[in-house]
Backbone as CSV, one residue per row, in Angstrom:
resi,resn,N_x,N_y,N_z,CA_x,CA_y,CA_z,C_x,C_y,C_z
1,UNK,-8.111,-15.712,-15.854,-9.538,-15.572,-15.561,-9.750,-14.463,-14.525
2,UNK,-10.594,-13.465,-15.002,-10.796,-12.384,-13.934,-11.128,-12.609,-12.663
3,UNK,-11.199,-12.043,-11.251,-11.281,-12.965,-10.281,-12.626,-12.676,-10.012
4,UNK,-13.411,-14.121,-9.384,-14.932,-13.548,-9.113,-15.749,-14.056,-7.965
5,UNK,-14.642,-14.226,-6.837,-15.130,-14.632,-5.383,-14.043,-13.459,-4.778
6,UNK,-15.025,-12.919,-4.203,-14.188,-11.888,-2.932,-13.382,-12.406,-2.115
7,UNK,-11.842,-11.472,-1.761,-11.192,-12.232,-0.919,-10.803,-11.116,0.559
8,UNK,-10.556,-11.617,1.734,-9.874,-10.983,2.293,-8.883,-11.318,3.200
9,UNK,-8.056,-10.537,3.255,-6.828,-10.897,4.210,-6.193,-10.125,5.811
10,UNK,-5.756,-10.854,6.229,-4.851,-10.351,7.612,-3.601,-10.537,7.585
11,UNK,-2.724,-9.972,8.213,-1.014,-9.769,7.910,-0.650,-9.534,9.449
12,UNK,0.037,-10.182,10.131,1.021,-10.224,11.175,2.194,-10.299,10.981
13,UNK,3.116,-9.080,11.835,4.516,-8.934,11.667,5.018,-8.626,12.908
14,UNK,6.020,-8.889,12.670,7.295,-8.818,14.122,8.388,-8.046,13.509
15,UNK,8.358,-6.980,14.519,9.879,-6.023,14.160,10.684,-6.747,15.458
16,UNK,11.922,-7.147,14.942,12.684,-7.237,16.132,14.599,-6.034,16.040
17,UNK,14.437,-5.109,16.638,15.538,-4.220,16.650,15.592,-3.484,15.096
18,UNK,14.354,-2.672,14.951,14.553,-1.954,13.604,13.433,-0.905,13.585
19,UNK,13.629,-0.068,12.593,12.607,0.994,12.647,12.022,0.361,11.290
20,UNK,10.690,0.258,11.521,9.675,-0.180,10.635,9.242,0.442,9.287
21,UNK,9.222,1.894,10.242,8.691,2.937,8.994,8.809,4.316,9.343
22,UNK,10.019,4.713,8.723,10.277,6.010,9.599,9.061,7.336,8.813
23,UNK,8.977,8.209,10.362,8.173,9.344,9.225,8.745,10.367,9.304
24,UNK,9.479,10.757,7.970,10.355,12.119,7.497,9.605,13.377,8.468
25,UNK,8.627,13.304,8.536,8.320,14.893,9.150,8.412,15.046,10.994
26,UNK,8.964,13.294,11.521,9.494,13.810,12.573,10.923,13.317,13.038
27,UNK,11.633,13.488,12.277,12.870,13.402,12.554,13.280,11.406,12.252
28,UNK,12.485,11.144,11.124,12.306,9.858,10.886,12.597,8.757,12.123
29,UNK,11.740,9.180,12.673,11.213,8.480,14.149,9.715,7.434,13.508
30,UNK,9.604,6.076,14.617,9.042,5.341,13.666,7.473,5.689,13.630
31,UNK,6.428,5.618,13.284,5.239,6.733,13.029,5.065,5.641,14.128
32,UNK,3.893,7.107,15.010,3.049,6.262,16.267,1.966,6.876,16.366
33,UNK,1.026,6.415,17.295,-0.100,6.943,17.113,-0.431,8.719,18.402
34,UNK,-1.112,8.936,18.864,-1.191,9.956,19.855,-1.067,9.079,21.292
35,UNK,-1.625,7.651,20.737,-1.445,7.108,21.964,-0.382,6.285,22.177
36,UNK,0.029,5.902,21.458,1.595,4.799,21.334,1.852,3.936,20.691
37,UNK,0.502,3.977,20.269,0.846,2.804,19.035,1.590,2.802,17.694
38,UNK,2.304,2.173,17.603,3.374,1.858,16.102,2.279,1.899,14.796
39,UNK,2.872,2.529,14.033,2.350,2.052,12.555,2.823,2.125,11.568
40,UNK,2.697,1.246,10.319,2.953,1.285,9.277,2.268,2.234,8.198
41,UNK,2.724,2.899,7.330,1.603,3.210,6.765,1.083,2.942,5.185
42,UNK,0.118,2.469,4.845,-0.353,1.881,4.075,0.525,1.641,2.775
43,UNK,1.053,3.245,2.461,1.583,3.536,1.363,3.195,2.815,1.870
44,UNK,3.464,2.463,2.620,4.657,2.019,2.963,4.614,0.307,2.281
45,UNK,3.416,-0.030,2.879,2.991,-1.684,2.289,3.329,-1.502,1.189
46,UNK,1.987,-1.013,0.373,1.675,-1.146,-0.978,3.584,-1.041,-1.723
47,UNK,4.345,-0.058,-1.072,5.624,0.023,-1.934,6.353,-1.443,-1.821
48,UNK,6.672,-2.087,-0.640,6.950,-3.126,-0.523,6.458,-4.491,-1.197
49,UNK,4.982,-4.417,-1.425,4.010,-5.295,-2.121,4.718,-5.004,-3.159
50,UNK,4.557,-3.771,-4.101,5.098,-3.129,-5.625,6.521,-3.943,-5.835
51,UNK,7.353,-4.214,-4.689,9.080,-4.448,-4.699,9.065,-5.957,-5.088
52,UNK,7.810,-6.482,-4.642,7.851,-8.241,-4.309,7.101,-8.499,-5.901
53,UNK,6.263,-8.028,-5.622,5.867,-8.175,-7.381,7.179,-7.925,-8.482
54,UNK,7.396,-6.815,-8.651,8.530,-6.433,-9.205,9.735,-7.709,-9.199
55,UNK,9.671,-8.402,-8.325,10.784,-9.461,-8.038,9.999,-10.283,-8.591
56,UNK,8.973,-10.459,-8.558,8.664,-11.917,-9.428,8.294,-11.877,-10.461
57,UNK,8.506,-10.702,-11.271,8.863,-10.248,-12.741,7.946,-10.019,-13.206
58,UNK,6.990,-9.166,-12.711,5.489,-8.550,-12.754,5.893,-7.222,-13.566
59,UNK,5.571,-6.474,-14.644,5.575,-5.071,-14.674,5.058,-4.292,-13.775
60,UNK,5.377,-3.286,-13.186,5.419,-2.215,-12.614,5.460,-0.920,-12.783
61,UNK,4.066,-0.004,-12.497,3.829,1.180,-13.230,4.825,2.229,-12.052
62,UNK,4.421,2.062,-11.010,5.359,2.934,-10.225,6.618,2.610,-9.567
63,UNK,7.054,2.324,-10.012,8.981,1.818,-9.799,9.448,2.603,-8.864
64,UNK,10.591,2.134,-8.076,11.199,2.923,-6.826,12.561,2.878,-7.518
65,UNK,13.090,4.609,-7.906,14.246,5.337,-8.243,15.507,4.087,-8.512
66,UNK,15.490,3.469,-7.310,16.632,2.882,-7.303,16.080,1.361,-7.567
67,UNK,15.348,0.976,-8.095,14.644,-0.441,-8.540,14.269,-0.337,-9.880
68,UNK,14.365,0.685,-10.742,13.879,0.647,-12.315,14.601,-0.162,-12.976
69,UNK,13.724,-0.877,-13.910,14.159,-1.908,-14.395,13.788,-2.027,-15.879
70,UNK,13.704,-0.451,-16.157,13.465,-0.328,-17.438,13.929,0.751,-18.223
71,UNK,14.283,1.874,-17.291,15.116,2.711,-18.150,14.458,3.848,-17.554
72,UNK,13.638,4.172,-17.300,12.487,5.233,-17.530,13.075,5.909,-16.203
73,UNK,12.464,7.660,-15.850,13.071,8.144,-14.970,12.299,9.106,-14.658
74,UNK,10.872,8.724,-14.778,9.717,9.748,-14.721,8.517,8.476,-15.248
75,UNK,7.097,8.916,-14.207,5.983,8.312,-14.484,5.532,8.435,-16.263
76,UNK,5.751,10.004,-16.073,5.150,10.327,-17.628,6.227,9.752,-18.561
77,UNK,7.403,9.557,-18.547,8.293,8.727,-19.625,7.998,7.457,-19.831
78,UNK,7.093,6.605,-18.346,7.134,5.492,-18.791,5.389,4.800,-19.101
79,UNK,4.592,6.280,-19.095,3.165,5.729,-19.678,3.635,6.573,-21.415
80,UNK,4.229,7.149,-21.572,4.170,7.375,-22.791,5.006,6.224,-23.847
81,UNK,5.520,5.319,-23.279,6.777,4.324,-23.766,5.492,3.450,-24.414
82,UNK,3.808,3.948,-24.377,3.193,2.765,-24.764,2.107,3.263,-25.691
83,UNK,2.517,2.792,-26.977,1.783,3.371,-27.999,0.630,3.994,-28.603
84,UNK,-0.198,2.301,-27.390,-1.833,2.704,-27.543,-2.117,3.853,-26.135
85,UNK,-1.732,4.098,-25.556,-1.456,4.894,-24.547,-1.650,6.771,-25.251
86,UNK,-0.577,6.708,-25.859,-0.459,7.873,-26.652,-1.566,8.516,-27.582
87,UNK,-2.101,6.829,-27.765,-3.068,7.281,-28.979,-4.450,7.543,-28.194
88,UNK,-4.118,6.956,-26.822,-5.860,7.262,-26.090,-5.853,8.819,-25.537
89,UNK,-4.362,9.097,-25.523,-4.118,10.388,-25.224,-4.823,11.810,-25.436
90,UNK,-4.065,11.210,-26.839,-4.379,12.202,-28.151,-6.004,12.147,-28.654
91,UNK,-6.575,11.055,-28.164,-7.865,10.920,-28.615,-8.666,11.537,-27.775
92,UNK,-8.011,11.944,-26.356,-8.731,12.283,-25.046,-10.212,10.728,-24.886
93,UNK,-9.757,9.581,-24.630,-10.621,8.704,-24.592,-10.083,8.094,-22.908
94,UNK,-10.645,7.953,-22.278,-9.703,7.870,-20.774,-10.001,6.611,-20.550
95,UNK,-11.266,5.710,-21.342,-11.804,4.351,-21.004,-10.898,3.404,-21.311
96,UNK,-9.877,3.983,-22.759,-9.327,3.384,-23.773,-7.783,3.272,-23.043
97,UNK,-7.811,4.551,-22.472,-6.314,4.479,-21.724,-6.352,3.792,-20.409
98,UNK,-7.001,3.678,-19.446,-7.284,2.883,-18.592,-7.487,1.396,-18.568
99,UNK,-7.902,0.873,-19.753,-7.553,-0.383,-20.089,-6.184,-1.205,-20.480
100,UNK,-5.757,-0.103,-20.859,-4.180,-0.386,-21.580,-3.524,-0.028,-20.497
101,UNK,-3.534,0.823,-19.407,-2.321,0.901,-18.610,-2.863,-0.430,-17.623
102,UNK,-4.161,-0.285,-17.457,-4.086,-1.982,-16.468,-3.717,-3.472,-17.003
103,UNK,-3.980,-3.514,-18.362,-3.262,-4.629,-19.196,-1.971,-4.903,-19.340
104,UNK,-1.167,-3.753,-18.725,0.276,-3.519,-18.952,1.253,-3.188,-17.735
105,UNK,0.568,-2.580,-16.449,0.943,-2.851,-15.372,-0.091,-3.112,-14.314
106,UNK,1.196,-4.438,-13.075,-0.072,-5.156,-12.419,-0.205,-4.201,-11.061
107,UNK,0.421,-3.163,-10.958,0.100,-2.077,-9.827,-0.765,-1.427,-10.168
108,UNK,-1.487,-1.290,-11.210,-2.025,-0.234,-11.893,-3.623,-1.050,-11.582
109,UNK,-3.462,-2.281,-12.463,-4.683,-2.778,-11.861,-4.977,-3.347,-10.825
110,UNK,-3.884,-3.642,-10.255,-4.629,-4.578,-8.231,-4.905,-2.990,-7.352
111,UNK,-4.030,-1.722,-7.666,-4.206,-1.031,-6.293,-4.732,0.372,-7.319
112,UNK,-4.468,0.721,-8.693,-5.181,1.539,-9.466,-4.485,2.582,-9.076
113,UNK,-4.603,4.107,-10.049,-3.390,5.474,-10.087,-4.283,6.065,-10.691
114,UNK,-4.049,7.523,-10.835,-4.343,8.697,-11.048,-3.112,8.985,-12.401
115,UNK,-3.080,9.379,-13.451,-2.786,9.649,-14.655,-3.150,11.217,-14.876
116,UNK,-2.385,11.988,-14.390,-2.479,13.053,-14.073,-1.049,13.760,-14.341
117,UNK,-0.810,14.303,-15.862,0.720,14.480,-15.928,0.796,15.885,-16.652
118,UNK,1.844,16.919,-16.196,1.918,18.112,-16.580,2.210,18.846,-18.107
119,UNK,0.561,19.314,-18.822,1.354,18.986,-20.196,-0.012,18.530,-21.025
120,UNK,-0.483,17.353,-20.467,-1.529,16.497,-21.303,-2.838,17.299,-21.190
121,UNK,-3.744,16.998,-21.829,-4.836,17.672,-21.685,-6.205,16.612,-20.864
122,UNK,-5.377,15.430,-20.700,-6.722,14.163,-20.237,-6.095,13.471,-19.292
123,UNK,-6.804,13.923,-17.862,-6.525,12.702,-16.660,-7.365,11.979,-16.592
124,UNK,-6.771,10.925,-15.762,-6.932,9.450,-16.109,-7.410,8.547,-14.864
125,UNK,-8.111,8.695,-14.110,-8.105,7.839,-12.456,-8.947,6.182,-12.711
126,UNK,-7.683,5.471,-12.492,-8.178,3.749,-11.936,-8.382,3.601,-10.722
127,UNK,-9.492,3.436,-10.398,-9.988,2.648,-8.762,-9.673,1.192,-8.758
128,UNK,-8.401,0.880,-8.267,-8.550,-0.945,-8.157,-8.771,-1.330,-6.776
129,UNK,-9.038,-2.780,-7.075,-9.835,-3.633,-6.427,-8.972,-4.036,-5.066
130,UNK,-7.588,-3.801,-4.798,-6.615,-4.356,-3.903,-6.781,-3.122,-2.780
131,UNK,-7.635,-3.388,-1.515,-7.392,-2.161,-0.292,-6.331,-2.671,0.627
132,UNK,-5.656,-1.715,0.655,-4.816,-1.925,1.903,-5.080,-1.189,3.584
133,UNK,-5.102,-1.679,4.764,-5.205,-0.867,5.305,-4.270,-0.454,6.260
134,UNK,-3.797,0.785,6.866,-2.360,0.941,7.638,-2.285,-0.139,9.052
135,UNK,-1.250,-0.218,9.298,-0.451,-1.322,10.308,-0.596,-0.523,11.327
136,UNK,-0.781,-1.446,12.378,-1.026,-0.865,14.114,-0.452,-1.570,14.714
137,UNK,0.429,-1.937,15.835,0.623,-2.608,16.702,-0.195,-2.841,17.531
138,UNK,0.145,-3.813,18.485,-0.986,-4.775,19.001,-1.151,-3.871,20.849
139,UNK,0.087,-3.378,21.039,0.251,-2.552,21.853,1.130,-1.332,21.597
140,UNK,1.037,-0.838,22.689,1.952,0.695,22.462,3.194,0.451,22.214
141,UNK,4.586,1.406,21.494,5.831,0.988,20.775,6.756,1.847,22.116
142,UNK,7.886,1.004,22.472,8.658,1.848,22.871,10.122,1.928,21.902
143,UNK,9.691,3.582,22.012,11.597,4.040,20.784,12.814,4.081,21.443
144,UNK,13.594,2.990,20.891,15.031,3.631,21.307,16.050,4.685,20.517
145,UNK,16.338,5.387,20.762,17.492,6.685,20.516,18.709,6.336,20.655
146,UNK,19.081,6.271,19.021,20.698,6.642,19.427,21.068,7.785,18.573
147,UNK,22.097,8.417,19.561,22.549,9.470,18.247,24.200,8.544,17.577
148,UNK,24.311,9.124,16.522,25.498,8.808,15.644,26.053,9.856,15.340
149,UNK,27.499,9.592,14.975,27.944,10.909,14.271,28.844,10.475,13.076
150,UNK,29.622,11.559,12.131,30.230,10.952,11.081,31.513,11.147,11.477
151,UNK,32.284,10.545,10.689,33.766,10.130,11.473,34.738,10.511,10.074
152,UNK,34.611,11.258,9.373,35.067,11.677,8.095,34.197,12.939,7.363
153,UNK,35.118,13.735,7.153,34.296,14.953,6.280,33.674,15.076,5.106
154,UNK,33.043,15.594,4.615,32.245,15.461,3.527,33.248,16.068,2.277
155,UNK,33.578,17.414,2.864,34.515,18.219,1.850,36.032,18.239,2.518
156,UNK,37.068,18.574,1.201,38.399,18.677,2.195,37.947,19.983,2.426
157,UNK,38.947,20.001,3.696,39.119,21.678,4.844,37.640,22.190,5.549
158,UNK,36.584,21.164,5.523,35.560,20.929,6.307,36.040,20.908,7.549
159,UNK,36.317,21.314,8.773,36.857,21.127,10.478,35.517,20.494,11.076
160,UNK,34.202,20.667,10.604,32.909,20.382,11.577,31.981,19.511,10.946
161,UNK,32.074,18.919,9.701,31.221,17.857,9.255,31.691,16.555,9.868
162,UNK,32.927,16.232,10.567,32.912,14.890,11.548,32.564,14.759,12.581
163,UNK,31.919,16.100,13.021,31.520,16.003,14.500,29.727,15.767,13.994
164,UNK,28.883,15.714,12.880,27.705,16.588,12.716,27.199,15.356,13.619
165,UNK,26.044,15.797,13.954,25.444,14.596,14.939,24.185,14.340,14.024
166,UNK,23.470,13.279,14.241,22.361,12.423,14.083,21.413,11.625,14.753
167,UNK,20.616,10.694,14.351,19.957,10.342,15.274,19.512,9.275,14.395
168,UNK,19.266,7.679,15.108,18.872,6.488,14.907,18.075,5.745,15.645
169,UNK,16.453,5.374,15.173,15.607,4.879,15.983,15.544,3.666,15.804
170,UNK,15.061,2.775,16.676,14.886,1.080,16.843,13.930,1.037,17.692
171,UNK,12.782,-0.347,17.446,12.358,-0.993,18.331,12.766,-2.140,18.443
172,UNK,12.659,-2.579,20.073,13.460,-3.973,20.527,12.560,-5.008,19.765
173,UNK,10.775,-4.722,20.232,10.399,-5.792,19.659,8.727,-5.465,19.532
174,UNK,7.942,-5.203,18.509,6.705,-5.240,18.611,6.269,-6.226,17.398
175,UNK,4.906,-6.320,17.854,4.086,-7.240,16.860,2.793,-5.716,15.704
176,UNK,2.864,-6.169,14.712,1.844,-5.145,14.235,0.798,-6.001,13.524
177,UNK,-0.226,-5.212,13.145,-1.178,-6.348,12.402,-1.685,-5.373,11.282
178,UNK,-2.375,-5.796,10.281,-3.193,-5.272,9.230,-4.094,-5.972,7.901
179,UNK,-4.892,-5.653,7.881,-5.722,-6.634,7.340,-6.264,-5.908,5.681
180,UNK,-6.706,-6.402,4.637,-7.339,-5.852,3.261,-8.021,-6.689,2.358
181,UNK,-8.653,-6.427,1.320,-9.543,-6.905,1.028,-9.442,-6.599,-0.675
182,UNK,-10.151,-7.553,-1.602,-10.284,-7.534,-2.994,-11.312,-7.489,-3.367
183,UNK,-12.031,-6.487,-4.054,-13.242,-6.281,-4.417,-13.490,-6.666,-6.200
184,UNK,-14.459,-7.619,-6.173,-14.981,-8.205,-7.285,-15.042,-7.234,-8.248
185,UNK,-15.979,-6.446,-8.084,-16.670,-5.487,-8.904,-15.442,-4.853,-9.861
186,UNK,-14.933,-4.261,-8.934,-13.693,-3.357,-9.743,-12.313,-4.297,-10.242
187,UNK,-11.968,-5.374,-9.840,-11.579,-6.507,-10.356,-11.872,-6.516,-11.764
188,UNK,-13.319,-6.810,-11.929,-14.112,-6.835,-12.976,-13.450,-5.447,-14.381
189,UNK,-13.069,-4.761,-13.485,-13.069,-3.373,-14.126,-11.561,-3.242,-14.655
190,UNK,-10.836,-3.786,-13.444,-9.052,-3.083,-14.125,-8.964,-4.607,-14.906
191,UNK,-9.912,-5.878,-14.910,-8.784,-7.065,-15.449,-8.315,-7.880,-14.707
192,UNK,-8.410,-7.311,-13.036,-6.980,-8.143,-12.085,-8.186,-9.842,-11.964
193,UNK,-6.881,-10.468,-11.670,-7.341,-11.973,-12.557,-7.253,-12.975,-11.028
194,UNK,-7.437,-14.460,-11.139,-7.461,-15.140,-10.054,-5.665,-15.172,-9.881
195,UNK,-5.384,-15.121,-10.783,-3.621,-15.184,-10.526,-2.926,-13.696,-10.058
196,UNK,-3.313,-12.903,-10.507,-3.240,-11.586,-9.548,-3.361,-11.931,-8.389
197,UNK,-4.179,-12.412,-8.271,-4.529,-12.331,-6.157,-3.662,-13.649,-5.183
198,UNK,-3.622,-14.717,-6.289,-2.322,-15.685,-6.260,-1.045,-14.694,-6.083
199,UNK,-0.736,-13.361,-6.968,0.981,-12.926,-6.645,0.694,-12.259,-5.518
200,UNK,-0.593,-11.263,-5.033,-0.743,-10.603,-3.723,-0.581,-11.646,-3.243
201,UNK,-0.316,-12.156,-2.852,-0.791,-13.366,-1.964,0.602,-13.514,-1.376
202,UNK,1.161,-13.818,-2.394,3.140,-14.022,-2.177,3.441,-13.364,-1.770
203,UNK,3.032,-11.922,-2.503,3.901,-11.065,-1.915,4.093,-10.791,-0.534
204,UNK,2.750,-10.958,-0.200,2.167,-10.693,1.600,3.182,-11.533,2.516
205,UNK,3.350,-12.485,1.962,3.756,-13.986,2.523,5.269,-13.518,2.561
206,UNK,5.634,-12.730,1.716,7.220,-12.584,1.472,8.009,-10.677,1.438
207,UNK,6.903,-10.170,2.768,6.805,-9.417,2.258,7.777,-8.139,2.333
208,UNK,9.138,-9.001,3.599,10.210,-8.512,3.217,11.767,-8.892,2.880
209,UNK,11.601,-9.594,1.913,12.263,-10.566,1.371,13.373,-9.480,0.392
210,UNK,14.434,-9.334,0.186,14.965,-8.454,-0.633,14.542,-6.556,-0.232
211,UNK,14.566,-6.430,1.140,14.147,-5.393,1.808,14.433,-4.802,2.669
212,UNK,16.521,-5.451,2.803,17.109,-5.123,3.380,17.634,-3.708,3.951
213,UNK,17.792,-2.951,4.817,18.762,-1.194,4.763,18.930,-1.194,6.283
214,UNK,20.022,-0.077,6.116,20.232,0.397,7.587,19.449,0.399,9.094
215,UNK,17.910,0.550,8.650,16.988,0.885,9.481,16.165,-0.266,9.664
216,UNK,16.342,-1.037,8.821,15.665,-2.602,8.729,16.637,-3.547,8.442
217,UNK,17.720,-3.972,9.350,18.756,-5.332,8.826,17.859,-6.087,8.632
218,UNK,18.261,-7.286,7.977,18.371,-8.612,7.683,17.376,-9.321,9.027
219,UNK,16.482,-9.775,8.425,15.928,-10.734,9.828,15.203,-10.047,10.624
220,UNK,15.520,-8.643,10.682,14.749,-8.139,11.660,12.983,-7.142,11.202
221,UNK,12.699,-7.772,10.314,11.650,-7.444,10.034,10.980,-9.495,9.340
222,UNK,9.738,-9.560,9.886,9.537,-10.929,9.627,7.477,-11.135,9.631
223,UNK,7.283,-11.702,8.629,5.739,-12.015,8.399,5.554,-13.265,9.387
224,UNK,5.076,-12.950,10.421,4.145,-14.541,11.308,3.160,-15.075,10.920
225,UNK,2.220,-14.207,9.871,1.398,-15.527,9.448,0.798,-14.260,8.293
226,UNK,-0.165,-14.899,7.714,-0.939,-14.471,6.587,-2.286,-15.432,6.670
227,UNK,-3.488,-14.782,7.136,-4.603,-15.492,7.011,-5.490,-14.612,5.781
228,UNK,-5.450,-15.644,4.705,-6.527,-15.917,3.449,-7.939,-16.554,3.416
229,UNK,-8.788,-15.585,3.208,-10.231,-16.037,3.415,-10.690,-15.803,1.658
230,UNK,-10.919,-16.871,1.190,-12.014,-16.369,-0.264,-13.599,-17.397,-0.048
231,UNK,-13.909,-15.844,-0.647,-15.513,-16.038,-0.011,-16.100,-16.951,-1.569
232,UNK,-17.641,-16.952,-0.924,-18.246,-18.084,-2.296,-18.809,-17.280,-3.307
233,UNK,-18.586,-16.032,-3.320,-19.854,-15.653,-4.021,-19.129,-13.854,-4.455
234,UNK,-19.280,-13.122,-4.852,-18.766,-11.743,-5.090,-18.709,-10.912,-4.281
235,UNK,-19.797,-11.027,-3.364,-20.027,-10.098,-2.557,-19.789,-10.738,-1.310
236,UNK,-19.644,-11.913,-0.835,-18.735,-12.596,0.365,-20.160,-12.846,1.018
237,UNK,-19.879,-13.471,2.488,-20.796,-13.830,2.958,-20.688,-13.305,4.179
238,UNK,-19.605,-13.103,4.577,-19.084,-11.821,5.519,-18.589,-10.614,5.368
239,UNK,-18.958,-9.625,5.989,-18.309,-7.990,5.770,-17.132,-8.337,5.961
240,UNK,-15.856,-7.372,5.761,-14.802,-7.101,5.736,-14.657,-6.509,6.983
241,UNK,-15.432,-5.951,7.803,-15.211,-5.980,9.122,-15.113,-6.910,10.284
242,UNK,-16.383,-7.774,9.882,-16.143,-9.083,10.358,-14.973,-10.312,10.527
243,UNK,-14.340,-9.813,8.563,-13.606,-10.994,9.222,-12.138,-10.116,9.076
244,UNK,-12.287,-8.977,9.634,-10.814,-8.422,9.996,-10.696,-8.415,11.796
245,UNK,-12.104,-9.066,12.219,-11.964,-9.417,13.740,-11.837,-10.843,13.650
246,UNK,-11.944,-11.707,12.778,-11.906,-12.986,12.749,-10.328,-13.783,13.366
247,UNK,-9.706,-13.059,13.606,-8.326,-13.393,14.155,-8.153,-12.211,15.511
248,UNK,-7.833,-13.134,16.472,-7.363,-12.369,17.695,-5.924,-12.521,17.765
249,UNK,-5.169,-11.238,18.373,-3.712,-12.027,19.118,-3.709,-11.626,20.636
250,UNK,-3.336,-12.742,21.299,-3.381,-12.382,22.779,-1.923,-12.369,23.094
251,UNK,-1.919,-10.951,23.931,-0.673,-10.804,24.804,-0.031,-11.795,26.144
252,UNK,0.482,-12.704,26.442,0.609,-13.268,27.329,1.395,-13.126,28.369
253,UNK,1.769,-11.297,27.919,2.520,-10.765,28.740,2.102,-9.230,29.433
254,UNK,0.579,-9.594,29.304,0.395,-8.200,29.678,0.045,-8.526,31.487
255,UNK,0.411,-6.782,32.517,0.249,-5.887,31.777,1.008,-5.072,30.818
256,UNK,2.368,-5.765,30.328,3.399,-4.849,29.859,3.337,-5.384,28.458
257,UNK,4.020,-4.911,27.772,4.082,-5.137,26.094,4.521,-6.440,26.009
258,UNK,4.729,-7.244,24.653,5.220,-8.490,24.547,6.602,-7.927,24.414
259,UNK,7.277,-9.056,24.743,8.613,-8.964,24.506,9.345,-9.706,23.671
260,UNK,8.594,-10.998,23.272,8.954,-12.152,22.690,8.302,-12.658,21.946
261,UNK,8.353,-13.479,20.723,7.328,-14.293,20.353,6.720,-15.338,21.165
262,UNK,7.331,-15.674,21.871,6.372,-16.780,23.272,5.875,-15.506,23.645
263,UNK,5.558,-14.473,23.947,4.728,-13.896,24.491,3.600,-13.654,23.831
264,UNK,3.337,-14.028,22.936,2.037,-14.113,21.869,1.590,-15.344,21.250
265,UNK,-0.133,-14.735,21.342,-0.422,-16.255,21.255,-1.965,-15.764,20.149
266,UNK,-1.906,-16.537,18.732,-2.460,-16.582,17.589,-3.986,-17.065,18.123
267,UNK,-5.701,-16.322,18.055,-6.859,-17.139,18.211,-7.813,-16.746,17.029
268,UNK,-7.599,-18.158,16.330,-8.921,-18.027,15.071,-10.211,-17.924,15.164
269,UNK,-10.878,-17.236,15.028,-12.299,-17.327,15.260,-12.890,-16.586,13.289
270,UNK,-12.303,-17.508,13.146,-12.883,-17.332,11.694,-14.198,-18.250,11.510
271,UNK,-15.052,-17.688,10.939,-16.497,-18.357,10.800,-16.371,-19.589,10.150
272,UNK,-17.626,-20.500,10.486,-16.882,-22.145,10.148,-17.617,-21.916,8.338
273,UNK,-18.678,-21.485,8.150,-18.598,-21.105,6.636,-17.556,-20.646,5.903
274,UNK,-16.482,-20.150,6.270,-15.288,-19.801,5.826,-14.374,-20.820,5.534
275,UNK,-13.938,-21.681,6.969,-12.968,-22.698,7.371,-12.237,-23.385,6.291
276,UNK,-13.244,-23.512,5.378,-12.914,-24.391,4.166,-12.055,-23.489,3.122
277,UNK,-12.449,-22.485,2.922,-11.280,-21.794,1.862,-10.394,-20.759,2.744
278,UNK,-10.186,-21.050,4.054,-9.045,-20.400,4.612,-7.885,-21.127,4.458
279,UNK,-6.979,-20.326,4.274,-5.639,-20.685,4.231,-4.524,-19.723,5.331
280,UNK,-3.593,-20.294,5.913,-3.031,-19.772,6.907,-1.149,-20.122,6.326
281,UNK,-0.969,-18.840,6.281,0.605,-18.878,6.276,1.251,-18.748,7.704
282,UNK,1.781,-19.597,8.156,2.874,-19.297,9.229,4.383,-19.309,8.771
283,UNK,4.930,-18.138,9.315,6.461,-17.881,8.713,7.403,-18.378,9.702
């Protein structure tokens, strides 16, 4: 059943000793703000969301290189793998192809793509209904630096690839937050269903579960809660601004950063018209 009460959500996380989200253009140091604040960035979620779906055996239009689970080794190899696809192609009908790639993958219709491939004569843009918005910490991040080096050469008769140096970032410990929202209307539009927003839902809840690497061990990336609000009506009864203030976290360690999870402390102020279809994950 297509979904037809607006929903929105909040996401709390704890890095403890890991780099969250490195950004390639500065020396994959973890992204911060001008002022200090940590962040995630959106497109970092949504890939992780894509990984958790993908695990719970969802099709998946944009697959990560080393997660394909179908063969394909290019976007355009794997929208052309679909018949009626080809034929909306060739028809230049974009209404016709947009239905079929959201019927067929669930990334396509919760967060929607651009169909834009070198060659074809007809692009293709889905607006879906799933916003994400980028991760902030609750306070400013402090980076730790280590350098590394390699201890074995790359090539034989190499003398200077065991010395090459590097560099490895960590935080000891921050909290980040981020909040998003499902819009009816366009819901309406890609297909995405009440059980769609049931697997967002998981995924959020799980959302680094099988998301293990070097820069993120085991454990050290962790969801503290997930607050679920579905509203009564399509258009909600609260803005999406509203109830992305509807949750406070207080520092109980300021003036300095938290250091701990006892140093934080969870305050709902979610509207009591809400109360009833909130749901609260604690991890």
């Amino acid at each position: 059943m297509v979904l037809s009460n607006k929903i929105d959500f909040k996401v709390y996380v704890a890095v403890h000793g890991a780099n969250p989200n490195g950004d390639p253009l500065n020396g994959n140091r973890p992204r911060q703000t001008n002022d200090g604040f940590g962040e995630i960035s959106d497109v970092a979620i949504k890939r992780k969301i894509r990984n958790r779906l993908q695990d719970m055996g969802h099709k998946i239009f944009v697959q990560s290189a080393d997660r394909t689970d179908d063969g394909f080794k290019s976007l355009k190899d794997r929208a052309d793998s679909i018949d009626a696809i080809k034929k909306a192609a060739k028809a230049k009908d974009a209404d016709k192809y947009a239905e079929v790639a959201c019927k067929n993958w669930m990334d396509v219709r919760s967060f929607g793509q651009v169909f834009a491939f070198k060659g074809d004569k007809l692009s293709v843009g889905v607006r879906g209904p799933v916003s994400i918005q980028t991760a902030r910490s609750i306070s400013p991040i402090f980076i730790n630096e280590m350098q590394i080096t390699k201890s074995v050469n790359s090539t034989t008769g190499d003398k200077k690839s065991s010395d090459t140096m590097g560099m490895k970032y960590s935080i000891d410990f921050a909290v980040y937050e981020f909040g998003g929202s499902i819009n009816v209307q366009l819901a309406e539009k890609t297909g995405f269903s009440d059980d769609d927003a049931e697997s967002i839902h998981k995924a959020l809840e799980t959302l680094f579960e099988n998301d293990e690497s070097s820069a993120r061990p085991a454990g050290s990336m962790e969801v503290l809660r997930v607050y679920w609000w579905k509203h009564n009506s399509k258009l909600g009864q609260h803005s999406p601004a509203e109830m992305n203030r509807a949750v406070e976290i207080k520092n109980n360690n300021e003036p300095n950063a938290p250091r701990s999870l006892d140093d934080i402390e969870f305050i709902d102020k979610t509207p009591e018209d809400m109360k009833e279809n909130e749901q609260i994950y604690e991890g």
